[in-house]
N, C-alpha and C positions, 0 to 999 in steps of 0.2 A: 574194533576188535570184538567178534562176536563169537560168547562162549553161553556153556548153558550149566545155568547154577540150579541145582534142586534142593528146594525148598519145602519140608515136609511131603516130601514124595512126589513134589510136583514138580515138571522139569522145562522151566521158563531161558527161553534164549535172549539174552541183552548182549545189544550192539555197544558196547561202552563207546565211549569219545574218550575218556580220561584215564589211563593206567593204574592210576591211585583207585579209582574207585573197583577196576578189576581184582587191583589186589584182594579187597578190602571181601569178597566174594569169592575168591580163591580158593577156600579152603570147600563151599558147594560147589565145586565144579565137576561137572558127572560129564563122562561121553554118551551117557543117555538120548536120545532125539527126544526134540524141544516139542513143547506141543503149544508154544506158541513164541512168537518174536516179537521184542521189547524194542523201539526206538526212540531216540530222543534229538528231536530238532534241535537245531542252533538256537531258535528263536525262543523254541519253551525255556529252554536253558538261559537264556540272557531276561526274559521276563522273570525267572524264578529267580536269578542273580540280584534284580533290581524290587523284588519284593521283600527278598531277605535283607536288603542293604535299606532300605525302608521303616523296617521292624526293630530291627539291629542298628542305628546309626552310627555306635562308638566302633563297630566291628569292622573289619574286611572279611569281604566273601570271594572267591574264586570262581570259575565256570566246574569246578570238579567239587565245590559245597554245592553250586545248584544242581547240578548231576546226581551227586547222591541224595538232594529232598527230591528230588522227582522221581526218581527212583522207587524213593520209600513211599512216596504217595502212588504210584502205578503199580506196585505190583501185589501190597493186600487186598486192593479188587481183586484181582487176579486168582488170586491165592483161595480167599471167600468161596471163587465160585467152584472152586474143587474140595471145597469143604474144610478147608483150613483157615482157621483166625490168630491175626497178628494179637497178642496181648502184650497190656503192660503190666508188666510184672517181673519178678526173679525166679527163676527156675533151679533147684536144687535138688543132686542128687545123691538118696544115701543108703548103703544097703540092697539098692536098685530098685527101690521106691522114688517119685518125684512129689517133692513138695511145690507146690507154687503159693506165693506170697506176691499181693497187689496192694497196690494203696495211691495216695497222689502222688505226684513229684514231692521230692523234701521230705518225705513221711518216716522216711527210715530204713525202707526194703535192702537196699544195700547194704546200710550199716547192720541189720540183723544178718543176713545173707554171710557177710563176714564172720561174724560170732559164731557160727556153726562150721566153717574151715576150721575159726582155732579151738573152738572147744572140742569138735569132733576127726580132730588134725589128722589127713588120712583116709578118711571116710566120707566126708561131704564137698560133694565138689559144684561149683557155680556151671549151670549149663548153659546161661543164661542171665546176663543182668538186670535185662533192661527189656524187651521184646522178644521172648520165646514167641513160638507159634505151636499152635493148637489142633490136634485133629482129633476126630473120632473114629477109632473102630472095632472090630467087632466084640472086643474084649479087653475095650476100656478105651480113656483117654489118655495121649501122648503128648506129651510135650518134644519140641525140641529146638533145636540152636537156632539159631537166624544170624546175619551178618550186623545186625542191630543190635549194639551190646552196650549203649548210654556213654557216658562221659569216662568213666571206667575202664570200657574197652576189655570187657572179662566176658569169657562164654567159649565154648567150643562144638565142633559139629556130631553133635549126637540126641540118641533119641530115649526119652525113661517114660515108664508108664508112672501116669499120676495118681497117688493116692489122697492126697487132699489140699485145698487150694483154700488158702486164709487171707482173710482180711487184718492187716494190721493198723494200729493206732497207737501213737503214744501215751504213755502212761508212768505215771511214777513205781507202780508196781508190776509183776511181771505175771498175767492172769492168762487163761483161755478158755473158752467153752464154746465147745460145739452149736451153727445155729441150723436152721432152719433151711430148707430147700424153697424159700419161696420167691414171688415175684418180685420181691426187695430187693431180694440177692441176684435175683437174673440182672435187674433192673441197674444194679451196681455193675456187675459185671461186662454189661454192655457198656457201659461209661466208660472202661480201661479196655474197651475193644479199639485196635489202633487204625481205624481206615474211616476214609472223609465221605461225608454225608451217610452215615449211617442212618439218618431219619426215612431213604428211601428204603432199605431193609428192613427196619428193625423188626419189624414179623418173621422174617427170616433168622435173623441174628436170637431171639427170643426164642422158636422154636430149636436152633443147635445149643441153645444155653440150657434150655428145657433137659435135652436128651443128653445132654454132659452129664446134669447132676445123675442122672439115673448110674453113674459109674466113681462117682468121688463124695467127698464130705466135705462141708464147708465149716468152716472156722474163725472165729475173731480171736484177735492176738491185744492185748496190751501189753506194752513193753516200753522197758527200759533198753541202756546201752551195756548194761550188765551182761558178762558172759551168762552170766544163769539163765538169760531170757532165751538163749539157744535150748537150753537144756527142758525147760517150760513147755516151750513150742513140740521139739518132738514127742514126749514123753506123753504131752496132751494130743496128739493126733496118733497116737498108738497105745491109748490106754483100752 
């Protein structure tokens, strides 16, 4: 089944094998022509099955779990080279402002991500839980959906311009302050870039990290699981 999902404005054609995974990309699917076509052998899919079942050994995996990690490994190259980067992060949108918020797995992004649905019930909406993607242009950076939405399964197909992208951590209290635009921060940010072998790029990835900041603000969060830390968070990136 070959349909074409567009993906930050860029319109990739995948030949699925597996319905499930059509679905699951469904909601990108443009009549736009493809400016490029996606295939997936039998074979990478049965090596990618026997990798995962490797790694995983309490787990079962399907030829339609390998499908979708090959997938998500083939197409942020892709994606990169028309100038858009997979991130991991939570993407929120409120006011028509986008927040982005990154951290490691298990850090909390989600659990804050939540706190702003319920304290701002109505107003802030998840774009994004797990893997927005990234573009830049002429009048700022965008964020928007991707079919990659984490264990949660929360995100829809749209696009918000970002106003500032924070770093969270846990904390027993609920603090913020504005940091710095520098190479730390690039340097961080490259690390929640989601596409494999990044070490041949990163001059590349460094220079679109460079020319981000020139359109947002960067942020460190400490926080709790307290609704107040929603209230902390906006309040300090629009003061």
């Amino acid at each position: 089944m070959v349909c074409t999902a567009k993906l930050a404005e860029v319109n990739i054609g995948i030949d699925f094998n597996y319905k499930e995974n059509a679905f699951r990309y469904s909601p990108y699917f443009t009549t736009d022509t493809a400016q490029c076509l996606l295939t997936i052998s039998q074979e990478r899919m049965s090596t990618e099955k026997e990798t995962l079942q490797a790694l995983y050994p309490k787990r079962s995996f399907t030829y339609t779990d390998a499908e979708y990690n090959v997938l998500y490994q083939d197409i942020p190259p892709i994606l990169f080279q028309n100038g858009v980067v997979t991130f991991h992060g939570v993407l929120i949108e409120m006011n028509n402002d986008g927040y982005l918020f990154t951290a490691d797995s298990g850090v909390g992004k989600s659990t804050h991500a939540n706190l702003w649905e319920r304290y701002f019930c109505g107003q802030a909406t998840i774009i994004n839980g797990d893997k927005p993607l990234l573009r830049i242009c002429d009048d700022g950076l965008y964020g928007y959906g991707s079919p990659w939405m984490g264990k949660e399964n929360i995100g829809i197909n749209k696009r918000v311009k970002i106003k500032a992208i924070c770093f969270i951590y846990r904390n027993d209290n609920n603090i913020i302050r504005q940091i710095e635009k520098d190479s730390y921060v690039i340097g961080s940010l490259i690390q929640q870039t989601m596409i494999m072998d990044k070490g041949q790029i990163l001059l590349k990835l460094f220079r679109w990290y460079k020319k981000c900041a020139n359109f947002v603000n960067f942020y460190q969060l400490g926080c709790n699981t307290n609704i107040d830390a929603a209230v902390v968070a906006y309040n300090g990136m629009n003061s």
